[in-house]
C-alpha positions as CSV (number, residue, x, y, z in Angstrom):
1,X,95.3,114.4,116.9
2,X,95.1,112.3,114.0
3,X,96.5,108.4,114.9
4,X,98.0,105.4,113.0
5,X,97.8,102.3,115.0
6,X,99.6,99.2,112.5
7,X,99.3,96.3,115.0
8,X,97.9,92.2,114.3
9,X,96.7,91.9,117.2
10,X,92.8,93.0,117.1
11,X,92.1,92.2,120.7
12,X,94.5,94.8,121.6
13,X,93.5,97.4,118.9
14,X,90.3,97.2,119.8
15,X,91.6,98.0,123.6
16,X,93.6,100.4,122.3
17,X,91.1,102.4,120.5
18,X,88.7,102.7,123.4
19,X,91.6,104.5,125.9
20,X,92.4,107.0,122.2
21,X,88.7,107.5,121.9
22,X,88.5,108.9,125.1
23,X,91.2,111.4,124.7
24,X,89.6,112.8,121.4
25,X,92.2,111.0,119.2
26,X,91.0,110.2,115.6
27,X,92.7,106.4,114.7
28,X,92.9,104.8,111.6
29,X,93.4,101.0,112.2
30,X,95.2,98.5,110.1
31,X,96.7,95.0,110.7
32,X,99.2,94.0,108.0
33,X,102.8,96.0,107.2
34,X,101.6,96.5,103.6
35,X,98.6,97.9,104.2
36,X,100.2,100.3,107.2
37,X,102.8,101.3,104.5
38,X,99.8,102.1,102.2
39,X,97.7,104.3,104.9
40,X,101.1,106.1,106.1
41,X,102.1,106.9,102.4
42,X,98.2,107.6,101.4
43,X,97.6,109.9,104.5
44,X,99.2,112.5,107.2
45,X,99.1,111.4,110.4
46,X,100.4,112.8,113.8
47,X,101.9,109.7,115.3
48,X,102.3,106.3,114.5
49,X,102.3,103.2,116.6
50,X,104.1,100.3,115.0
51,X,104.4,96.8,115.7
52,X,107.5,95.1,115.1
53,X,106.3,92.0,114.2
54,X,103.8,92.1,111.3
55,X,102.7,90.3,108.8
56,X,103.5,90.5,105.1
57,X,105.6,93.5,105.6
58,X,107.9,93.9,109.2
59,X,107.9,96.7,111.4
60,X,111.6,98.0,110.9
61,X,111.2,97.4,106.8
62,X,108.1,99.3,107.0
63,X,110.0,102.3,109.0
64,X,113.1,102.3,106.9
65,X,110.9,102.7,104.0
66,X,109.1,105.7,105.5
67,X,112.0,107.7,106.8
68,X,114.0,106.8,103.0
69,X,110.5,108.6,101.6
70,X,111.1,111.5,103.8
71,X,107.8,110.8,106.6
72,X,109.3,112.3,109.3
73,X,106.1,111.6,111.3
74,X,107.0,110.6,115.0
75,X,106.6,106.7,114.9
76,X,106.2,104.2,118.9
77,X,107.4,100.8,118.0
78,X,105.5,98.5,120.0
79,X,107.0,94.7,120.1
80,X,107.6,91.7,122.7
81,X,111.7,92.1,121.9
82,X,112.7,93.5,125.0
83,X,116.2,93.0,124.4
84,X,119.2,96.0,124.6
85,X,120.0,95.4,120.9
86,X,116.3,95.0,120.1
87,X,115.1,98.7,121.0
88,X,118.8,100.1,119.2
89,X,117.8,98.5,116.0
90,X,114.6,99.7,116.0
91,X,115.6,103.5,117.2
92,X,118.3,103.4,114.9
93,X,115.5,102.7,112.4
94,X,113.8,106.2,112.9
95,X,111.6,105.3,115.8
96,X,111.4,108.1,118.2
97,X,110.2,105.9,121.6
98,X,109.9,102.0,122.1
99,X,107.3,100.7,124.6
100,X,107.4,96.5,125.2
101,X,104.4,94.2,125.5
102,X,102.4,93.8,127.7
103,X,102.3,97.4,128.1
104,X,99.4,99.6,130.2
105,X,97.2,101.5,127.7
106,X,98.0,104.3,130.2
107,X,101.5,104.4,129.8
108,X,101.5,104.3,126.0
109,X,98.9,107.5,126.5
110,X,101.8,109.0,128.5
111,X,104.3,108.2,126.1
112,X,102.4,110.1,123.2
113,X,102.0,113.0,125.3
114,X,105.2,113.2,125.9
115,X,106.3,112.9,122.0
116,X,103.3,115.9,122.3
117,X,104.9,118.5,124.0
118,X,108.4,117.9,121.9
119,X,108.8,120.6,120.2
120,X,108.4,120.5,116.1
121,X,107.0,117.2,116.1
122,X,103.5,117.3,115.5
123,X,102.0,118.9,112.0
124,X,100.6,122.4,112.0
125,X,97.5,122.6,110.4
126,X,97.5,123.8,107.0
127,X,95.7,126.1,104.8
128,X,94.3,124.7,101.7
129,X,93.4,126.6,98.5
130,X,91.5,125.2,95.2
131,X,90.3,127.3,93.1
132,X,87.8,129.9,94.9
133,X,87.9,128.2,97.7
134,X,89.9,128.4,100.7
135,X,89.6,125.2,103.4
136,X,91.0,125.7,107.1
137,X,90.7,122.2,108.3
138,X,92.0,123.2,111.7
139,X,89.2,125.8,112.1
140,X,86.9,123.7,109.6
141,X,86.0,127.0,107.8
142,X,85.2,127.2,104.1
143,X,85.5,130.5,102.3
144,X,84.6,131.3,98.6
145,X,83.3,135.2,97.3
146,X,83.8,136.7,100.5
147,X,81.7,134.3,102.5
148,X,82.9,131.7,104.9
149,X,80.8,128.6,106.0
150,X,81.4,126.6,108.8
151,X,81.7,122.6,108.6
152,X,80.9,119.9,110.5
153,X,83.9,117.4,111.4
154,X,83.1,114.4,108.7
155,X,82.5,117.5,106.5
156,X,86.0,118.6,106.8
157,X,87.5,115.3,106.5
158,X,85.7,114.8,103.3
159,X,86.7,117.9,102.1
160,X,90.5,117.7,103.2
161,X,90.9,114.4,101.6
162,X,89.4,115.8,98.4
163,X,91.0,119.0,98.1
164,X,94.6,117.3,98.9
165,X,94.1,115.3,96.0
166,X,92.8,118.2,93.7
167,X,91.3,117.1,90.6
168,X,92.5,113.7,90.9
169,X,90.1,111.1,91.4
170,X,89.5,109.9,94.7
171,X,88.1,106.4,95.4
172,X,85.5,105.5,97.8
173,X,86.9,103.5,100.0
174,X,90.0,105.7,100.3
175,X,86.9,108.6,101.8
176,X,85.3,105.8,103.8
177,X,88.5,104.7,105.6
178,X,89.9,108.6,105.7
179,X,86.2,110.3,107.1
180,X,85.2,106.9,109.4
181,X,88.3,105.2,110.2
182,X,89.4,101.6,108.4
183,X,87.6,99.8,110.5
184,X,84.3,101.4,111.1
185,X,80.8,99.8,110.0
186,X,80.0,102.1,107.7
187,X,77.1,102.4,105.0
188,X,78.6,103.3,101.4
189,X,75.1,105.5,101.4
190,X,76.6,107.9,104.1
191,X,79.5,108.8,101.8
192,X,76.6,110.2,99.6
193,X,74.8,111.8,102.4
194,X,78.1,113.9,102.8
195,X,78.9,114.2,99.1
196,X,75.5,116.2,99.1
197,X,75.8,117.9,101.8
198,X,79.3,119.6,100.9
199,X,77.8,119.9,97.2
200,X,75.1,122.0,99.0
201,X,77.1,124.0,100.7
202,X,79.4,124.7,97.6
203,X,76.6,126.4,96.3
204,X,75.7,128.5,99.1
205,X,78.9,129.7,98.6
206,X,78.4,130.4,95.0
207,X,82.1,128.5,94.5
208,X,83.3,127.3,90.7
209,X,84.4,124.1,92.2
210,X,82.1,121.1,92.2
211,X,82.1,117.8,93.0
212,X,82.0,115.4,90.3
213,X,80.5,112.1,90.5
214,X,83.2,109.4,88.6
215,X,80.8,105.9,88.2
216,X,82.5,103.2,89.4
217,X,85.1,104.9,91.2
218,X,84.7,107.5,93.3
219,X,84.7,111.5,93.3
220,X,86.9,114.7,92.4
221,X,87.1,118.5,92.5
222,X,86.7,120.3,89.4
223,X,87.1,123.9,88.9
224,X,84.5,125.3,86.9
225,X,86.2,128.3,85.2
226,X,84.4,130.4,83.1
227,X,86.7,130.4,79.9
């Protein structure tokens, strides 16, 4: 299960992400409405947790704007309003539970599991095609020519960021936050380790596609057609 957390307080997000960690959820971390309505628009998530108060950007005017975009994606609102009115406006919104501060890491664990088990609500993994390649992220299988290669988890995170984008450039720190998380320590020299490491595997394959290197910005997929 693949998390956003959007909350300003790091003390509790780093909390937070210790009790997700331990259920094998993968969180992507930021602190500032914009930059949560950037990382929801940029990427798919399972669930959301939202903070009503934010910076820059409020929870509710960030949640308006993703249900008017069509994100259907099952959002918590988190917040110290307590009040009856307080946890209307925000349902009404297009939240889908409301849990008050303080709160028990355990009980918002219970409350995503129970968003879990509601039928419809989380995403199915998808199939992905590009050119002579076909990419099961769920199974993180690569096929190409009749041959299918299986791929490590950072692997198929690179890969499923890359191929959702097709040929479109794709900049680095877009992969780094996507593969590690936004606010993992990260060396820019592990995006290359991986980079070669699918590239290698593209060729065991025998695939068209390739990698291409875009100085100064990032990477793509290119089809290598035979005209």
């Amino acid at each position: 299960m693949r998390l956003l957390l959007i909350e300003d307080d790091k003390e509790l997000c780093k909390a937070l992400l210790i009790h997700f960690q331990s259920q094998g959820y993968e969180t992507d971390v930021c602190h500032t409405g914009t930059d949560g309505l950037f990382y929801a628009l940029q990427n798919v998530y399972d669930l959301m947790i939202l903070d009503r108060m934010l910076p820059e950007l409020d929870g509710l005017t960030l949640l308006s704007a993703l249900r008017q975009k069509g994100i259907q994606t099952p959002v918590i609102l988190a917040t110290a309003m307590d009040s009856l009115n307080d946890k209307i406006s925000g349902l009404d919104c297009g939240a889908d539970d409301y849990i008050t501060k303080p709160f028990a890491p355990e009980e918002l664990l219970a409350r995503i599991r129970a968003l879990a088990r509601r039928p419809g609500n989380f995403r199915k993994e998808a199939v992905y095609s590009f050119g002579d390649l076909e990419f099961d992220p769920g199974r993180q299988e690569l096929s190409s020519q009749g041959k299918t290669l299986s791929l490590s988890k950072k692997e198929s995170a690179l890969l499923e960021y890359l191929i959702k984008n097709k040929e479109n450039p794709v900049k680095r720190p877009m992969l780094l936050s996507y593969v590690w998380g936004s606010d993992a320590e990260v060396e820019e020299g592990n995006l290359d380790n991986y980079i070669y490491f699918l590239r290698r595997r593209l060729r065991s394959l025998k695939s068209r596609v390739q990698i291409r290197t875009i100085h100064g910005v990032g990477y793509s997929l290119t089809d290598q057609t035979e005209g």
